[in-house]
C-alpha positions as a Markdown table, in Angstrom:
| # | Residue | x | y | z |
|---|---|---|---|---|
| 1 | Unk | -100.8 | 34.4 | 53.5 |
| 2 | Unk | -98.1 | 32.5 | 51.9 |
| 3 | Unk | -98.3 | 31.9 | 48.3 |
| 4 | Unk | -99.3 | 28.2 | 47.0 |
| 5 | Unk | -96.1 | 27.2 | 44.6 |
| 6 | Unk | -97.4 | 26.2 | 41.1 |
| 7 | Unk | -95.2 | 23.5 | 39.1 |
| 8 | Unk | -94.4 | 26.2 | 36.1 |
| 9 | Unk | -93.1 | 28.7 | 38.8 |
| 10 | Unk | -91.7 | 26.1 | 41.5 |
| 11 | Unk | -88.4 | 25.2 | 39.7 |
| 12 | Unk | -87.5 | 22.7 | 43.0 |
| 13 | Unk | -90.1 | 20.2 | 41.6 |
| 14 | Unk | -89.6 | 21.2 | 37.9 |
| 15 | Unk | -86.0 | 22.1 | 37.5 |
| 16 | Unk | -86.5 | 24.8 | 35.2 |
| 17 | Unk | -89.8 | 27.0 | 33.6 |
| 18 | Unk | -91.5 | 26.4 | 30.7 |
| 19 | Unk | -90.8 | 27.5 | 27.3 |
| 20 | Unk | -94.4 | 29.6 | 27.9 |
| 21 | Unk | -93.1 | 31.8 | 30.9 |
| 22 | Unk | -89.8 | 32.1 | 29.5 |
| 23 | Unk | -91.4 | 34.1 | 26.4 |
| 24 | Unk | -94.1 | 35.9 | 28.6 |
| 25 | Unk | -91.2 | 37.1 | 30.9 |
| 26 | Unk | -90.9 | 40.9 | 29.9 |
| 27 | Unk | -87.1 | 41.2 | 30.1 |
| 28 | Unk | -86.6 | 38.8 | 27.7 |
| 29 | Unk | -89.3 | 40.2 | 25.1 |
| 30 | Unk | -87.0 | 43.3 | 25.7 |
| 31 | Unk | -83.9 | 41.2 | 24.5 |
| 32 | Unk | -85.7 | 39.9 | 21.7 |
| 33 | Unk | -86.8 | 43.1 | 20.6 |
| 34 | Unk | -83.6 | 44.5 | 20.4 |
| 35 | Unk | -82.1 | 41.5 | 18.9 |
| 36 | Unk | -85.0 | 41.2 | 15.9 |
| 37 | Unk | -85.4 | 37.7 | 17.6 |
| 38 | Unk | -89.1 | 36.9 | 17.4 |
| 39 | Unk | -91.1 | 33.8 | 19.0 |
| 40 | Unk | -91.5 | 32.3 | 15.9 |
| 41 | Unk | -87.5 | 32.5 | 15.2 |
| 42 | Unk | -87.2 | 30.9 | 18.3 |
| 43 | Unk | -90.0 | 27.4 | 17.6 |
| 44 | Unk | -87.9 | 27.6 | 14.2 |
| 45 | Unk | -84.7 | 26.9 | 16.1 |
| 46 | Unk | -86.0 | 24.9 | 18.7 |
| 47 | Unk | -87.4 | 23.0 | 15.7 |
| 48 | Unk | -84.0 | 22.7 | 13.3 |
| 49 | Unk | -82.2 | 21.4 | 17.2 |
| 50 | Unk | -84.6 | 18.8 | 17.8 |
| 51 | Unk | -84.4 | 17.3 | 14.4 |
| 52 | Unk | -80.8 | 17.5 | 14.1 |
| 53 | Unk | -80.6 | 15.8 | 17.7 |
| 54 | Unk | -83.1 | 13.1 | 16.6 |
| 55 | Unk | -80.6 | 12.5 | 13.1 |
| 56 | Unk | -77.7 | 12.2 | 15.4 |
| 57 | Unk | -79.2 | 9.6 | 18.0 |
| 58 | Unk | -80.4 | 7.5 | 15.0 |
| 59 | Unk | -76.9 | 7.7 | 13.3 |
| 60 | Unk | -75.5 | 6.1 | 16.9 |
| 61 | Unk | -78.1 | 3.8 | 16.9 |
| 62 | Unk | -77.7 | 2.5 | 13.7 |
């Protein structure tokens, strides 16, 4: 029985998974780990990119 594709693990229709299975893969909660990078590290950056993104595009639009 072939497997239905699902739109978080079908990157054709999606381009690229979610934030959510990127941080449940196990590999990369190894890398983390080693690194001292926790999830919440990560929603901080994520956080400090968008807003510095959202400065920039107003500063172009202005």
């Amino acid at each position: 029985m072939t497997p239905i594709p699902s739109p978080s693990t079908d990157f054709s229709v999606n381009g690229e998974p979610r934030l959510q299975d990127l941080l449940e893969d196990p590999t990369l909660q190894l890398l983390m780990q080693r690194d001292g990078v926790t999830r919440f590290d990560l929603f901080d950056l994520i956080a400090n990119v968008r807003r510095a993104l959202i400065a920039e595009r107003w500063h172009r639009a202005a």
